[in-house]
Every structure is written in C-alpha cells, then in structure tokens.
SERO-4910 file (N, C-alpha, C, O; in steps of 0.05 Angstrom, whole numbers):
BEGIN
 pado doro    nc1    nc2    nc3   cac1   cac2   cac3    cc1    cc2    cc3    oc1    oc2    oc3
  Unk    A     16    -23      0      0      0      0     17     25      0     14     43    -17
  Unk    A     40     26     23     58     48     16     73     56    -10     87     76    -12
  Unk    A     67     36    -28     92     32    -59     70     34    -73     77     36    -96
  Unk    A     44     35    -70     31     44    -88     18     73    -91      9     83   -111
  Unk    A     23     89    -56     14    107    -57     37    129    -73     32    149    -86
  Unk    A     64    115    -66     91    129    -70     88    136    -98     91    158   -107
  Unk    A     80    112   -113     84    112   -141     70    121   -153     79    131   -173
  Unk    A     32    123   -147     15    134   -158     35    183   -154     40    202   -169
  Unk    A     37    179   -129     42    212   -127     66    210   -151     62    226   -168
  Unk    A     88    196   -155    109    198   -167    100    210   -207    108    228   -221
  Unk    A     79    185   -210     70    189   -235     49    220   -236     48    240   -251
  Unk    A     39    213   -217     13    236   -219     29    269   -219     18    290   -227
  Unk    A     50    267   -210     67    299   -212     64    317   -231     61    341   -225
  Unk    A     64    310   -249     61    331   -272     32    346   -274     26    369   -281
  Unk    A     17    323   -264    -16    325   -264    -31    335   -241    -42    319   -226
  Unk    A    -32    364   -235    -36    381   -213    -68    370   -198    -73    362   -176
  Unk    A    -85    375   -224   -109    368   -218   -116    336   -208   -127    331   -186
  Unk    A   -109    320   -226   -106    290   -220    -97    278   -199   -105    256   -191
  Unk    A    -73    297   -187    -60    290   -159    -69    295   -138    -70    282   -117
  Unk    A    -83    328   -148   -101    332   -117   -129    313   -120   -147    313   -103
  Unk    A   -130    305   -133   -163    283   -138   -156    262   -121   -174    255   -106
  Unk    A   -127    248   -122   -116    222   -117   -113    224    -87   -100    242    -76
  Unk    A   -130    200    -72   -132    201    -43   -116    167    -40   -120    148    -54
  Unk    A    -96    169    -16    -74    148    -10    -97    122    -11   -122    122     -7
  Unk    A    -80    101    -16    -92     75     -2    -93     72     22    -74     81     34
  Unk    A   -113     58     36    -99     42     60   -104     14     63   -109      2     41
  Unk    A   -104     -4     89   -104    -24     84   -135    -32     75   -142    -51     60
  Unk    A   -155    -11     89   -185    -21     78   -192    -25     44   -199    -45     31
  Unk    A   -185      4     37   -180      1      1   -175    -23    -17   -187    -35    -35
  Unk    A   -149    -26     -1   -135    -51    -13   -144    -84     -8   -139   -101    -25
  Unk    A   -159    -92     22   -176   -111     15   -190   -113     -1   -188   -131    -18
  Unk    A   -210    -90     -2   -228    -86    -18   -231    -91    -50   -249   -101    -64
  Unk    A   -199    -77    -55   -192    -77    -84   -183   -113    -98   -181   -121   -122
  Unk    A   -178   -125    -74   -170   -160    -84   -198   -164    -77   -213   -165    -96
  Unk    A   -211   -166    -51   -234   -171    -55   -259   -175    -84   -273   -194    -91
  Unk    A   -254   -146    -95   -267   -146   -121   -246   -165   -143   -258   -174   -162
  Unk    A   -225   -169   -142   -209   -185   -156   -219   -215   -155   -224   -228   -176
  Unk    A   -221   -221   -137   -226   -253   -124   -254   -248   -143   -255   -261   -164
  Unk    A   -266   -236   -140   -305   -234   -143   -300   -235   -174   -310   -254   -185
  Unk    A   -285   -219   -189   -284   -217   -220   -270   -248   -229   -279   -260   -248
  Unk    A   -250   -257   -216   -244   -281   -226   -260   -304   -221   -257   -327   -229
  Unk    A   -285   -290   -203   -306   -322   -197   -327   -320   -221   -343   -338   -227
  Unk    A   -324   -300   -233   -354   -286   -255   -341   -269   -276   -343   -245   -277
  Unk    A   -326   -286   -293   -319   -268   -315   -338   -250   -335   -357   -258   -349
  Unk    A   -330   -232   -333   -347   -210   -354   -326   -200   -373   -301   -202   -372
  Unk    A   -339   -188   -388   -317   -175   -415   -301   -145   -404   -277   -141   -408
  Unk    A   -317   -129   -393   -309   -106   -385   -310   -101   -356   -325   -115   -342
  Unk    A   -295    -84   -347   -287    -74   -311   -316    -57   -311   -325    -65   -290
  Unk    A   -331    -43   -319   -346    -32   -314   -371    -46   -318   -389    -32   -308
  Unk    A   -379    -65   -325   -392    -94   -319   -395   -105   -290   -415   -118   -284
  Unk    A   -379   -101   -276   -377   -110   -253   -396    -95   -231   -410   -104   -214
  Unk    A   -390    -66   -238   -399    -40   -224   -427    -42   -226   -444    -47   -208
  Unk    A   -429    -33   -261   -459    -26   -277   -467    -53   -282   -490    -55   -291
  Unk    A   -456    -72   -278   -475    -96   -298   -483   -111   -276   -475   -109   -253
  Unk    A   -503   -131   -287   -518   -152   -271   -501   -161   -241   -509   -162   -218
  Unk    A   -486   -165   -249   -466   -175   -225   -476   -159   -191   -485   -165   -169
  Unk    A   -467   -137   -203   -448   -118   -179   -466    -92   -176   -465    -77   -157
  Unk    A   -487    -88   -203   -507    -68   -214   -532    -75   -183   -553    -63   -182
  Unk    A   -527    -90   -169   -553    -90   -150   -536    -81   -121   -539    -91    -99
  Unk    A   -515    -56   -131   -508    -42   -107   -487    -60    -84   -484    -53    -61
  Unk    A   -472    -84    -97   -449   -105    -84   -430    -99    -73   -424    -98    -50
  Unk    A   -408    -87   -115   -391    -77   -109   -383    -58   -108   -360    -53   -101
  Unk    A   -415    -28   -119   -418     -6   -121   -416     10    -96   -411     34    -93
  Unk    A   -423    -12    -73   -420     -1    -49   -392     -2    -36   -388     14    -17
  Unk    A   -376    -14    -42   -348    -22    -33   -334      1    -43   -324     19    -29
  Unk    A   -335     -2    -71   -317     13    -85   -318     29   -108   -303     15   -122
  Unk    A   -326     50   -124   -332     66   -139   -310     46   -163   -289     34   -158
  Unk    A   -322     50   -187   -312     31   -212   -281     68   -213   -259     57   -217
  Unk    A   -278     85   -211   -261     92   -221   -233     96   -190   -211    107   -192
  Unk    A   -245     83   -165   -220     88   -153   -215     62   -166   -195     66   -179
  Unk    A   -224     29   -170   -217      8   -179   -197     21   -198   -174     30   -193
  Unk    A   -205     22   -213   -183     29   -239   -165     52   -235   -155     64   -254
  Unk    A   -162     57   -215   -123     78   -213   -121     69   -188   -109     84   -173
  Unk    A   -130     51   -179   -119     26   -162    -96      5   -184    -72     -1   -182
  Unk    A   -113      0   -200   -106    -21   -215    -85    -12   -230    -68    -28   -238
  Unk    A    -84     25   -238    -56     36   -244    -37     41   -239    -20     48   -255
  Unk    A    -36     38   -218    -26     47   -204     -7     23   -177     12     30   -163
  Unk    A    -17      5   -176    -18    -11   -157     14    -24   -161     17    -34   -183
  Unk    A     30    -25   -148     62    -31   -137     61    -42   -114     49    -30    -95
  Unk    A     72    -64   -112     78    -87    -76    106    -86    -71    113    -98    -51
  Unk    A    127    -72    -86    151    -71    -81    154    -41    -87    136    -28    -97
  Unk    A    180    -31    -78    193     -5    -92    204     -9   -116    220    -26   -123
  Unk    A    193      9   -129    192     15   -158    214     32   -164    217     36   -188
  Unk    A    234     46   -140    259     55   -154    277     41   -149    300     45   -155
  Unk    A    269     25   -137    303     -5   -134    296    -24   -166    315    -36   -175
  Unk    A    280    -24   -175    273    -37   -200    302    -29   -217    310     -6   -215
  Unk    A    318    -50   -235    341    -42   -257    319    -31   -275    297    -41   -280
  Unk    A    334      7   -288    332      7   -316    336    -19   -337    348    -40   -337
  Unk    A    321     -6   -352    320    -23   -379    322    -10   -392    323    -16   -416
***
C-alpha cells in the first residue's frame, strides 16, 4: 500500500489536478480492491465496468465497496515492491 501510494504521487506529478483528486490507499481500500479481484475471477465478464454497472455488482455489491473509477487507478497504479530499486531497462 505504501509503494503504491509512492508511485501513484510519483507518476501523478506533472498532473496538478489529477493529484489533488488522488486520495492514499490504505489497508481497507486494498482488501477491498483483491476482494473485487477474487469476485471478477469467480464471474468473468468482458469489461471492468460490468462489474460496477452490470448484472453482477449493478444490484449495489460492489458499487458499495468501491466506486468503478477508484478500482481502476488502483489497478494503475498498484506496486507491492519499490519501484525505484527496479534495474533500468
């Protein structure tokens, strides 16, 4: 959670507005965010916003957990290691 928050501010720098939008993870988020992981690999659908809006998750499931767009800059965002010890390529 700390390597993702690091990394999301690292990328989001340039992006004034986008950064102040971007609120840290913590550990609740991040159950949450495998939680819906586990749930999408039990019920494949074609699209992430399927899950939210569609039959599945559309009767207020996962809509209540987690808004379909923090999922996705979760999902952009998301690092379990430090990302500046990584070798260039």
């Amino acid at each position: 959670m700390v390597e993702t928050n690091h990394y999301a501010r690292h990328k989001l720098a340039g992006n004034k507005q986008r950064l102040a939008r971007w609120r840290d993870v913590n550990k609740h988020k991040i159950k949450a965010y495998f939680g819906i992981c586990v749930i999408r690999g039990m019920n494949i659908l074609p699209k992430i916003a399927e899950y939210v809006f569609g039959y599945f998750c559309g009767k207020e499931g996962i809509k209540r957990v987690m808004p379909k767009n923090t999922f996705a800059e979760i999902s952009q965002f998301l690092h379990l290691k430090d990302w500046r010890q990584e070798p260039i390529s």
